[in-house]
C-alpha positions in Angstrom: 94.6 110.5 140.3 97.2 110.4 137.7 95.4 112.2 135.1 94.9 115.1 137.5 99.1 114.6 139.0 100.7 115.1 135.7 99.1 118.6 134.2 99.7 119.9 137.4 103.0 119.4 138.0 103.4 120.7 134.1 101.7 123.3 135.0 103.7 124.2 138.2 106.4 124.7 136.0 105.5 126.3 133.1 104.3 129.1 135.7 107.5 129.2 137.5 109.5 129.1 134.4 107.7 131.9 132.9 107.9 133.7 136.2 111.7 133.2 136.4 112.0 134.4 132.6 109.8 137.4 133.3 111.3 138.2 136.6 114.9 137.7 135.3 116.8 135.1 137.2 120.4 135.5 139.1 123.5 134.9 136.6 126.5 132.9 137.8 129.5 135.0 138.2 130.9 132.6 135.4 128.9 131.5 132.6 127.1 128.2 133.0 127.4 126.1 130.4 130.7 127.0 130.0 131.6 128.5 126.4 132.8 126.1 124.2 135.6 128.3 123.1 136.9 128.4 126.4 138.0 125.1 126.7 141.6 126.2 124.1 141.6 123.1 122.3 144.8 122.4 120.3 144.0 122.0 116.6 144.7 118.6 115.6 144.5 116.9 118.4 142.4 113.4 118.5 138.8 113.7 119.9 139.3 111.2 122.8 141.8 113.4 123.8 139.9 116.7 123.4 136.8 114.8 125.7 139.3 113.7 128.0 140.8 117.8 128.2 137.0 119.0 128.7 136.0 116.8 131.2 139.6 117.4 133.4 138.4 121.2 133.0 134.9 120.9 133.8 133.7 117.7 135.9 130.5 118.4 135.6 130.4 118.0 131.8 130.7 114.3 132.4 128.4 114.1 135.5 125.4 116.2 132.8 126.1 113.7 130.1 125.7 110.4 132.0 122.5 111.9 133.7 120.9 112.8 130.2 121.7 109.2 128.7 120.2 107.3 131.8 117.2 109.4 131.3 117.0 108.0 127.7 117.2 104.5 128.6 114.7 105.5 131.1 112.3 106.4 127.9 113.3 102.7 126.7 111.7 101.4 130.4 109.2 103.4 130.6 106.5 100.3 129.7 108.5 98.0 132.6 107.6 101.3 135.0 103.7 100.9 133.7 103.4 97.4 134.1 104.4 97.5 137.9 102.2 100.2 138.4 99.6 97.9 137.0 100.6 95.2 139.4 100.9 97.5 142.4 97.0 98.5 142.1 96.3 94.4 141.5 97.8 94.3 145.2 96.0 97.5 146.4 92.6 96.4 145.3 93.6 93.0 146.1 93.9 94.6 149.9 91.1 96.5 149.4 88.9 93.2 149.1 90.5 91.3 152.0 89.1 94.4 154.3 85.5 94.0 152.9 85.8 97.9 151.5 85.4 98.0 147.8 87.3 100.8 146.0 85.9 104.2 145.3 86.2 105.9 141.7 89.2 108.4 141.4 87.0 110.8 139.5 84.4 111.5 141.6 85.3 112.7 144.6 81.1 113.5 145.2 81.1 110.7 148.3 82.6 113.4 150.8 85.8 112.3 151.7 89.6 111.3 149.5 90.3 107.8 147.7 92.5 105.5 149.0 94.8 104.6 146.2 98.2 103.4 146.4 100.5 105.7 146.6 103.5 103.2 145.2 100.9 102.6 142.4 101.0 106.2 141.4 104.5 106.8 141.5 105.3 104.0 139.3 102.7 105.3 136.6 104.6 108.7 137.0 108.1 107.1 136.3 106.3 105.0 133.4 104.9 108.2 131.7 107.5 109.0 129.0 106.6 112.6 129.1 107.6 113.0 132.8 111.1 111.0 131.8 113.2 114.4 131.4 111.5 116.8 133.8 112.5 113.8 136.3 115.8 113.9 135.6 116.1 117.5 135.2 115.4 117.3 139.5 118.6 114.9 139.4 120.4 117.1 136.6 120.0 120.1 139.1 120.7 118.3 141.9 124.3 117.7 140.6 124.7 121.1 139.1 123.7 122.1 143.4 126.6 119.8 144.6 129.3 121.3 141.9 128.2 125.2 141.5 125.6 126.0 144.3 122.6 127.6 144.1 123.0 130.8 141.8 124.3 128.5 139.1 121.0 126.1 139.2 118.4 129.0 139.3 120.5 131.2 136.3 120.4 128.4 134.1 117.1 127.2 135.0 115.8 130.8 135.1 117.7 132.6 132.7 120.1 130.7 130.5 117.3 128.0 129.4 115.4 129.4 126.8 111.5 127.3 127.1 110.1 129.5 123.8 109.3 126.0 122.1 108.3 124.9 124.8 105.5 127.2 125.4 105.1 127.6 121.9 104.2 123.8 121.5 101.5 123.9 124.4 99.7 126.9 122.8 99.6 125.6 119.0 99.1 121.8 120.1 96.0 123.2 121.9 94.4 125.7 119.5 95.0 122.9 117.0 93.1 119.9 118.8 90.4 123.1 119.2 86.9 121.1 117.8 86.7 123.9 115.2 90.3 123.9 113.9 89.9 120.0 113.3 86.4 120.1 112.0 87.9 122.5 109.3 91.4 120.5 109.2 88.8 117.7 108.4 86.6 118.5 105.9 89.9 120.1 103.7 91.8 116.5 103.8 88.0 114.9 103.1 87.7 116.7 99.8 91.4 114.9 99.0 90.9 112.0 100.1 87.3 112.0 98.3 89.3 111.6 95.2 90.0 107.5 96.6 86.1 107.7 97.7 87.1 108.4 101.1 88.9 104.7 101.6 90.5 104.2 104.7 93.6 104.0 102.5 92.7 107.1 100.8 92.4 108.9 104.7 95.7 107.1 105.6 97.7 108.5 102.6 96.1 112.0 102.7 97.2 112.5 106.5 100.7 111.1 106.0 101.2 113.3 103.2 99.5 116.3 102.9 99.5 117.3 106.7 103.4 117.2 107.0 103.8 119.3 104.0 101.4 122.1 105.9 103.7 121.7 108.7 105.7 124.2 106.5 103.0 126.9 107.1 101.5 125.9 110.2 104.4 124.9 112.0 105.3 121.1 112.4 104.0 120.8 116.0 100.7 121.7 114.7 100.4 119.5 111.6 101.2 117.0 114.2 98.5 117.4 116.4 96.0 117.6 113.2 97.9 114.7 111.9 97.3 112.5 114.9 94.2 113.3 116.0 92.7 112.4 112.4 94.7 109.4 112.2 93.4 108.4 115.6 89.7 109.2 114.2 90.3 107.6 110.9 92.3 104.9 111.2 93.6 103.7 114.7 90.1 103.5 115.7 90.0 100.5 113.0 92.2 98.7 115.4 95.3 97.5 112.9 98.1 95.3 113.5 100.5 96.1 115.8 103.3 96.3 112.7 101.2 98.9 110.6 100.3 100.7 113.6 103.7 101.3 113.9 104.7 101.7 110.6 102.1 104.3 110.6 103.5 106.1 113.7 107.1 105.3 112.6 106.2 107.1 108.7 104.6 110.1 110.3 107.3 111.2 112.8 110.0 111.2 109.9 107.1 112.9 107.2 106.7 115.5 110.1 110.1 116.0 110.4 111.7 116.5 107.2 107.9 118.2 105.6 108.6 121.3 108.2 111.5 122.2 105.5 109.8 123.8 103.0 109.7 127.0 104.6 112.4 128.2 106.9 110.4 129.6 109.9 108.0 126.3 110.3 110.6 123.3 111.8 112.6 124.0 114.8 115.7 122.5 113.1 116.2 124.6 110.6 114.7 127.8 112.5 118.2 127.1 114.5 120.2 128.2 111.4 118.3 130.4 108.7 119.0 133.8 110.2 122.7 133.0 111.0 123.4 131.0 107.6 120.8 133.6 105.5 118.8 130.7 104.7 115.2 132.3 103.1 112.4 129.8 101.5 113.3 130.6 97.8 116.8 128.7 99.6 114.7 125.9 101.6 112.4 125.2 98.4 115.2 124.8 96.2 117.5 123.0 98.5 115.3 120.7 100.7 111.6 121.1 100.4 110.9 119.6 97.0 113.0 116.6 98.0 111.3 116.6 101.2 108.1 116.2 99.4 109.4 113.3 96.7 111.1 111.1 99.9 107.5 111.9 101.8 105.7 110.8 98.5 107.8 107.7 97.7 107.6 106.4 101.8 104.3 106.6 101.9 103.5 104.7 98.7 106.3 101.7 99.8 104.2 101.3 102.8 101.2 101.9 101.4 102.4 99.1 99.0 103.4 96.9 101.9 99.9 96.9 103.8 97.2 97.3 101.1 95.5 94.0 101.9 95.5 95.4 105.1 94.4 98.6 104.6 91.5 97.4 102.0 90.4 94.7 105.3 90.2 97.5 107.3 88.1 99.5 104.5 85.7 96.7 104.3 85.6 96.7 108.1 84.7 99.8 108.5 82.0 99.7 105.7 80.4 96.3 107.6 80.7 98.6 110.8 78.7 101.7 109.1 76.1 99.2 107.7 75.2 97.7 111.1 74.9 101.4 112.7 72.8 102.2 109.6 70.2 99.2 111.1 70.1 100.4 114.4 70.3 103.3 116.2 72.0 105.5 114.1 74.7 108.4 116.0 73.2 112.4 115.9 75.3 113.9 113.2 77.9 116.0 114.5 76.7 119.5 114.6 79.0 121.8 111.8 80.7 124.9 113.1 79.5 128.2 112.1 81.9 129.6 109.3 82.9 132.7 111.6 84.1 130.5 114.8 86.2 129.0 112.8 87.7 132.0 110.7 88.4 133.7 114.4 90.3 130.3 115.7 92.3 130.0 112.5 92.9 133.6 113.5 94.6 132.1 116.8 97.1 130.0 115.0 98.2 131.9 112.8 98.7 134.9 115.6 100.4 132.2 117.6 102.7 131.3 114.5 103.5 135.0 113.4 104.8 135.9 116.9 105.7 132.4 117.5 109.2 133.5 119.4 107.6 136.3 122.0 106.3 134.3 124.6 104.5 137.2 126.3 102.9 137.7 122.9 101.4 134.1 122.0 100.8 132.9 125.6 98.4 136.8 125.7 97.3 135.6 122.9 95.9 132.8 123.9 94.5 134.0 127.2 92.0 135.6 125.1 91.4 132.7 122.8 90.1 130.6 126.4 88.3 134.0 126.9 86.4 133.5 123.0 86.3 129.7 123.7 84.3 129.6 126.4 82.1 132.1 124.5 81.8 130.4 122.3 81.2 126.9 124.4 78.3 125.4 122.7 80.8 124.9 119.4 83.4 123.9 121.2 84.3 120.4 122.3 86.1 119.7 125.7 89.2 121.8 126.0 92.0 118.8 127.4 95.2 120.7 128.0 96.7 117.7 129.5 98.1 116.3 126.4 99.8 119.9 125.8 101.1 120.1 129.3 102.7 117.0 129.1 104.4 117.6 125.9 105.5 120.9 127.2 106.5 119.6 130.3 108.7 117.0 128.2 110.6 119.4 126.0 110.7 121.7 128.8 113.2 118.8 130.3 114.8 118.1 127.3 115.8 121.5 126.3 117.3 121.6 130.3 119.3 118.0 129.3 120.3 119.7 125.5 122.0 123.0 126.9 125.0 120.7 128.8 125.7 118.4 126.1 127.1 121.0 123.6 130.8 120.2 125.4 130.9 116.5 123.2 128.5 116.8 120.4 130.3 120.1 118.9 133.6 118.5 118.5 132.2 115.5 117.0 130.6 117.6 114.3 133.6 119.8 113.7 135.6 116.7 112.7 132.9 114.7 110.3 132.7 115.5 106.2 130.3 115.9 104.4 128.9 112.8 104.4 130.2 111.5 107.7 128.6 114.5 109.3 125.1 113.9 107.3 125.5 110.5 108.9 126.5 112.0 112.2 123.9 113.7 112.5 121.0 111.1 111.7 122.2 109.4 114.6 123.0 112.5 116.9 119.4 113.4 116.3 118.0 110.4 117.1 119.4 110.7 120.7 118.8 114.8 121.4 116.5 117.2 119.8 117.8 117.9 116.4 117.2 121.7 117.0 119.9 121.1 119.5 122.3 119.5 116.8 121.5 122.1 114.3 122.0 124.9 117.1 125.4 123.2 117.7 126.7 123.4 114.2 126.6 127.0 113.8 128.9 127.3 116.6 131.4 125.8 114.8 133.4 128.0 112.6 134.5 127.6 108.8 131.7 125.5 107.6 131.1 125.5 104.1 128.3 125.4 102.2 127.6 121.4 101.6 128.0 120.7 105.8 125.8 123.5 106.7 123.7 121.6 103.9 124.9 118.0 105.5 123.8 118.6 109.0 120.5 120.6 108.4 119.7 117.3 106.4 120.8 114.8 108.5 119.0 116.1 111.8 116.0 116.5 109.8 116.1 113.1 108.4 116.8 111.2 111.9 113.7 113.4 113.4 111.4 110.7 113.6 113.5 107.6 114.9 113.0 108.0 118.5 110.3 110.3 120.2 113.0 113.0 121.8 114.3 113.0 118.2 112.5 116.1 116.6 110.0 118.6 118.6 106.9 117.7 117.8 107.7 113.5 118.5 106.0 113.8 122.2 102.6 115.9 120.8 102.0 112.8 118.3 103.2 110.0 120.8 100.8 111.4 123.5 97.7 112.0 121.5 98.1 108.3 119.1 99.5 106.4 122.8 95.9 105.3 123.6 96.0 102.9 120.8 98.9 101.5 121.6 97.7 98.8 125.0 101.0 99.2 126.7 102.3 102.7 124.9 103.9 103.1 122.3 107.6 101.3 122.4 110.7 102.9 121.6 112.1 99.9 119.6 109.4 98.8 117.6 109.1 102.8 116.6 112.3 103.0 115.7 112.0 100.2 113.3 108.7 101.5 111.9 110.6 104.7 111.3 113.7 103.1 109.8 112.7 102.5 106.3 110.9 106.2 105.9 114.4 107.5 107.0 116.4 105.5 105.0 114.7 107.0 101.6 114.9 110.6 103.3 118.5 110.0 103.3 118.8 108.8 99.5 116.4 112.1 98.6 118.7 114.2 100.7 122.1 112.8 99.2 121.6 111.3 95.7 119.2 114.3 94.2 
């Protein structure tokens, strides 16, 4: 039941949003969110004061801000949400048994009539799945905009202010990218580098973690992140490792992600915000942040690497034992390659998707036709799941609702940091908003020079992978690598495994 509840109610409103966008929805007869340069801030006055002036002129700006940070913590609780669920269906079943009628399987519904399930069961799991957290509290978010505004103001900012490109975007290129063909090629490329180690688990670990964030320069970042995952899954989670390199592992590729999207300036969301206003091109991005990307994604990689190699080498010889006892008995069909030209037409996809990446009607036809070649093409295919997608649209989709109202605090904290007060700012901003949203926010603020443009642009990037709302692509890896973690993947512990990775982004970023 909850496996089937979740993509639909994604999907319910993807369709209405692209309906709404399409259609054109009602505009207040003031603009909501309110300009920033509205507010006639004095200069020099103390930020306290300038919150306090906001929030006297526009209620609501409090009433926004309060709802997004509740929804965080409610990230932070989402395991305490799963555990009752778990404990609710203990009870149901528990029930169940005392009326002699043993429970039915939720997937088959071939016995002719509905499962009995527990409804309070399934609306815990709901609140304890991370990626409903902010399309949850988007219902309360509009709720509260209902009570202050009315109803034009909640459907034009909904319908028409909210811009769900990324969105979108994400749940086309996160599923043409977990496509069977797009990974059997992703596959076999990283295989012939990680050959070079003789195919070692370590050698898999440090190919993915290094060379698939630096492709999210050209592929886009939420793509190298599905690739990422879904061969780390394959390759190394499937080894079963501790609980601290499973998330230092998680914790390293979120921040790799993140700041390896900067080598281009079309391929991470952060600094896609800025490069046409600031005149940013990729001679600019190399120069200025991609080869220091790389060196910090190099150097975090080989601490950790440094810091679990007994580990890493157990899990080698693990694997080898594993492949030797298959080798005895029945040995698995080989998997079947995929004909040269399926491929060529699906990497066709992605890059289509990529080149027209901010035309919804263009990548979302596009893809239409690549379901149409897909089931063509069925028998080299694998089983298209578009519920790790929808989810991870459905998150962002939320969060980008949440970002648009908090613009009224987080612009006036930026326009009063330094150089590297505001690289530190923004590290920490990021790690509690999208830091496309931080980055957005920046360029609204007039007279900044060349080393803050620099010092925000760097900061957001390097606090992308502390927490899983952090940077765009977060929610794609968290929801494909979650079935390895037993109880999901907690935002503390991936925090900490992230720490260390930022903390040498941030030495790149500042001392090169």
């Amino acid at each position: 039941m909850k496996s089937r509840m979740l993509p639909l109610v994604a999907l319910l409103w993807f369709v209405s949003a692209g309906f709404s966008c399409a259609a054109g929805a009602p505009e207040p007869d003031a603009p909501f969110p309110r300009p920033l340069s509205s507010y006639g801030d004095t200069a020099g006055t103390a930020l306290a004061d300038t919150l306090i002036a906001r929030v006297k002129a526009e209620p609501l700006n409090l009433v926004a801000t309060v709802i997004f940070f509740l929804a965080i913590v409610h990230t932070f609780m989402a395991e305490h949400f799963r555990r009752m669920a778990h404990h609710a269906e203990q009870e149901h079943l528990a029930r169940l048994a005392e009326r002699h009628e043993p429970p039915r399987c939720s997937d088959n519904d071939e016995d002719g009539g509905p499962d009995e399930v527990s409804f309070k069961a399934q609306v815990l799991h709901f609140f304890g799945e991370v990626e409903a957290v902010f399309g949850i509290w988007a219902l309360v978010l509009a709720g509260a905009v209902l009570w202050f505004k009315g109803w034009d103001t909640v459907a034009g900012y909904i319908g028409h202010t909210v811009n769900f490109t990324e969105p979108m975007f994400v749940v086309v290129i996160m599923a043409l990218a977990s496509t069977r063909p797009v990974l059997w090629f992703a596959e076999r490329c990283l295989r012939a580098i990680a050959s070079v180690g003789k195919g070692s688990v370590a050698a898999w670990w440090l190919t993915i973690l290094i060379v698939a964030p630096l492709l999210g320069s050209f592929i886009t970042e939420p793509a190298a992140m599905t690739i990422a995952a879904m061969l780390l899954g394959r390759q190394f989670y499937a080894l079963k490792p501790s609980r601290l390199l499973a998330y230092a592992t998680i914790g390293l590729l979120f921040v790799n992600v993140s700041v390896g999207g900067t080598l281009t300036h079309f391929a991470a969301p952060p600094v896609l915000m800025v490069a046409a206003k600031w005149d940013w091109n990729m001679a600019f991005m190399l120069a200025h942040f991609g080869w220091k990307a790389a060196l910090g994604i190099v150097v975090s990689s080989a601490l950790y690497f440094m810091a679990f190699r007994k580990e890493l080498a157990a899990l080698n010889q693990a694997r080898a034992a594993a492949a030797a006892a298959d080798a005895k008995g029945a040995q698995r069909p080989a998997e079947p390659p995929v004909p040269a030209w399926v491929v060529i037409v699906q990497l066709g996809f992605m890059a289509w998707t990529v080149l027209v990446a901010h035309h919804p009607a263009l990548f979302i036809g596009g893809f239409l036709f690549f379901l149409a070649f897909s089931q063509a093409t069925a028998h080299h295919q694998g089983r298209l799941d578009l519920r790790p997608s929808m989810l991870v649209g459905f998150f962002l989709a939320g969060l980008v609702i949440h970002g648009g109202l908090q613009g009224w605090w987080i612009e006036p904290v930026l326009s009063r940091l330094g150089e590297f007060p505001l690289f530190a700012g923004a590290t920490v901003l990021t790690a509690f908003n999208d830091n496309a949203a931080i980055t957005y926010l920046a360029t609204l603020v007039p007279d900044f020079t060349d080393g803050l443009k620099y010092a925000v642009v760097a900061g957001a990037v390097t606090g992308g992978g502390l927490t899983v709302i952090a940077n765009a692509p977060n929610p794609a890896g968290q929801s494909l690598l979650k079935p390895w973690f037993p109880h999901g993947v907690a935002p503390l512990w991936l925090f900490l495994g992230a720490l260390i990775p930022t903390l040498v982004q941030a030495l790149a970023f500042r001392l090169l």
